[in-house]
C-alpha positions, 0 to 999 in steps of 0.5 A, a space after each residue: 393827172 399832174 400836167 407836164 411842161 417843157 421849157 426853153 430858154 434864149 441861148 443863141 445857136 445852143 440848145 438846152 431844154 427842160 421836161 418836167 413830168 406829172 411825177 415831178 421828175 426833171 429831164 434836161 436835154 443838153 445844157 449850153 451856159 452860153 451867156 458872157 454877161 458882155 453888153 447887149 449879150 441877150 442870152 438867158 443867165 441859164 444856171 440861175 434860171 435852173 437852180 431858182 426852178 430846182 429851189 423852187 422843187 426844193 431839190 438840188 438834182 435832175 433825174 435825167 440830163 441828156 447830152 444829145 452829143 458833145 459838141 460845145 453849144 450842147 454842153 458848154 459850162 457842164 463842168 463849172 454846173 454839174 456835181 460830177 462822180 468822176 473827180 472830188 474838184 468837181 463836188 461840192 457848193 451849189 452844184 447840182 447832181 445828175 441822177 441818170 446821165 444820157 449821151 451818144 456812145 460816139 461821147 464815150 468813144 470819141 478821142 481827142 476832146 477838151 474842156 466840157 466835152 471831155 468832162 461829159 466823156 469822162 463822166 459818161 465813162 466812169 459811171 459805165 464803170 461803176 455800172 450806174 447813173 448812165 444811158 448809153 444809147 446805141 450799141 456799135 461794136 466799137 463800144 463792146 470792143 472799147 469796153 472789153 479793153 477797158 476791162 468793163 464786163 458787157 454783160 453786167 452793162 447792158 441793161 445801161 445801154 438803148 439801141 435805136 428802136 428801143 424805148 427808154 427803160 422806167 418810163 411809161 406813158 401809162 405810169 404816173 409819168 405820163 411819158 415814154 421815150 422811143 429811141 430813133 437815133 443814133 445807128 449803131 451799125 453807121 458807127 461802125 460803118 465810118 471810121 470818123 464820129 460825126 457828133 451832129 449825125 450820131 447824136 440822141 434823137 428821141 420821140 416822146 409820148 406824153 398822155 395827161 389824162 387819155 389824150 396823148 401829145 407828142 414830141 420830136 426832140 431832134 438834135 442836130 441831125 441833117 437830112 441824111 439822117 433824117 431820111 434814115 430815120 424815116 425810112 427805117 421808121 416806115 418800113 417798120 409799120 412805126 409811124 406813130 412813132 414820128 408823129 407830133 405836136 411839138 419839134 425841136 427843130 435840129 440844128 439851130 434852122 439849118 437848112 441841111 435839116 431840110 435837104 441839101 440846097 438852100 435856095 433862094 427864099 425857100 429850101 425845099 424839103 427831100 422826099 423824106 423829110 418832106 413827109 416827116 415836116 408836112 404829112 406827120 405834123 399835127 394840126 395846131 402844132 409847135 416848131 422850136 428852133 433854138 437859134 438866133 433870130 432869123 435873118 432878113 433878107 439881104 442882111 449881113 446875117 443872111 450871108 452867113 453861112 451858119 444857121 438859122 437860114 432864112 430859107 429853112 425858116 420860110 419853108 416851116 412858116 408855110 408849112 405852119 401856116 397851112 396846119 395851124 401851127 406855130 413857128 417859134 423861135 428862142 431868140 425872138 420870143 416874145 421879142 428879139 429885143 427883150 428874149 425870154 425863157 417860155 413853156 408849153 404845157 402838156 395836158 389833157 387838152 393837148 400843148 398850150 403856150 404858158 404866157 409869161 407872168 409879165 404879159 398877165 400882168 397887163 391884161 393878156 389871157 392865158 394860155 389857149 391849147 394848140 395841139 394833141 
């Protein structure tokens, strides 16, 4: 079987990441274009970087792009990237089609938005309209009341929409896909419950399994959720015998190393985890495993940087370098990698032998080895 790949790109505090399967079908999960082309602005030129890989497949659309929700450093740029169904002005030229669109029902059900988080609102309403190309996960009642509004027949929908629990329908770890995506977020029962959408706690988080060949990797793709819902996560997880399905090889870590995604205070050199989120960072990492934290280099101590209230926190970062020291592991960060003077877009390869770093055609060029597997 065909290996699989994620890659992730040098964004700053902004998350964009890319899947592609043993089948040839591309996942993108959000989509930040958050370069200004300023001097001395490190950020990758993302659209380039993704139509050169689609020229490359010799195609012009992703099978999936998820928006994990609609926050600004998750969809910046989507309406200037993106051949949207919504509106003629927003087709054409080199813009690139979504075959199947994910997002939160908080981003069909959120009022008052702009710019691209509005776009993705409104892409994400007319295709449940049009009852094709969308994923709606999680089912609050206020969706079926928006929905009944809207004159849109739930049950003619429902197959589109994903509770937590779920796996995603048309992918199976046993298909020529190599993968299956297990829902853990959003709750449609804390929508309901809270009259104000929270974007970061009722955003996408997905665990996926891949297997190449018998041996089976896996990732934890987890948005921007805190610890709160972390530790919801876990404990419904747990009390549902569904442990495996929090295992894994690779993180993406939430919210760009903030230290809220640990627990509830920082601390002076090292954030202690809750209960919780303690078993999810320490008992059910792997051996050898991957952390990513798609941010900006993390602060020295003492800096300007290291006084900012805003992630990354020195202090989360500090508890995942021990935890990755004790198991093996790699802690990794967009912004510093291979350096944070000269950040580049890397890779993981998924294969039979489990994840491998994929070392950047400059670095073989000087003589450097390969890649070297790591986990699985």
């Amino acid at each position: 079987m065909k290996n699989a790949k994620v890659t992730f790109f040098p964004l700053g505090n902004a998350d964009t990441l890319r899947i592609d399967l043993s089948d040839d079908r591309k996942v993108l999960i959000d989509f930040a274009n958050m370069r200004t082309g300023e001097a001395g602005d490190k950020r990758c030129d993302l659209p380039t970087l993704l139509r050169k890989d689609l020229e490359d497949a010799k195609r012009n659309f992703f099978d999936v792009v998820c928006i994990t929700h609609i926050d600004s450093d998750h969809c910046k740029g989507f309406g200037d990237f993106f051949w949207l169904e919504q509106a003629a002005k927003y087709q054409g030229g080199d813009r690139v089609k979504i075959d199947e669109l994910w997002v939160p029902a908080a981003a069909i059900l959120e009022e008052g938005v702009s710019d691209d988080s509005r776009l993705v609102r409104q892409e994400a309403r007319h295709r449940l309209r049009q009852g094709s190309g969308v994923r709606v996960f999680s089912l609050p009642e206020r969706l079926k009341s928006w929905m009944k509004r809207e004159g849109i027949n739930y049950e003619e929908r429902k197959h589109l929409i994903v509770d937590a629990g779920k796996l995603v329908p048309d992918f199976s770890s046993d298909g020529p896909e190599g993968v299956e995506f297990f829902v853990h977020s959003p709750f449609g029962w804390r929508q309901d419950e809270n009259t104000v959408i929270e974007r970061n706690e009722d955003s996408v988080v997905l665990h996926a399994t891949f297997k190449i060949d018998g041996q089976e990797s896996r990732f934890l793709i987890a948005s921007d959720v805190k610890h709160n819902t972390l530790s919801d996560i876990v404990n419904i997880t747990r009390a549902r015998k569904n442990d495996d399905r929090l295992r894994w090889d690779l993180l993406k870590l939430p919210h760009h190393c903030s230290y809220l995604s640990i627990g509830p205070d920082i601390g002076k050199d090292k954030t202690e985890p809750v209960h919780e989120t303690k078993w999810l960072y320490e008992t059910q990492r792997e051996d050898g495993s991957f952390i990513v934290s798609p941010s900006k280099p993390i602060p020295l101590s003492g800096s300007k940087e290291d006084a900012d209230v805003q992630p990354p926190h020195r202090q989360a970062a500090n508890y995942h370098r021990a935890v990755s020291a004790e198991k093996d592991g790699r802690f990794i960060v967009t912004m510093e990698q291979p350096s944070s003077a000269n950040p580049k877009p890397f890779s993981l390869t998924i294969s039979e032998r489990g994840l491998s770093m994929t070392v950047a055609a400059s670095l073989l060029s000087s003589g450097a080895g390969g890649s070297t597997p790591r986990a699985g």
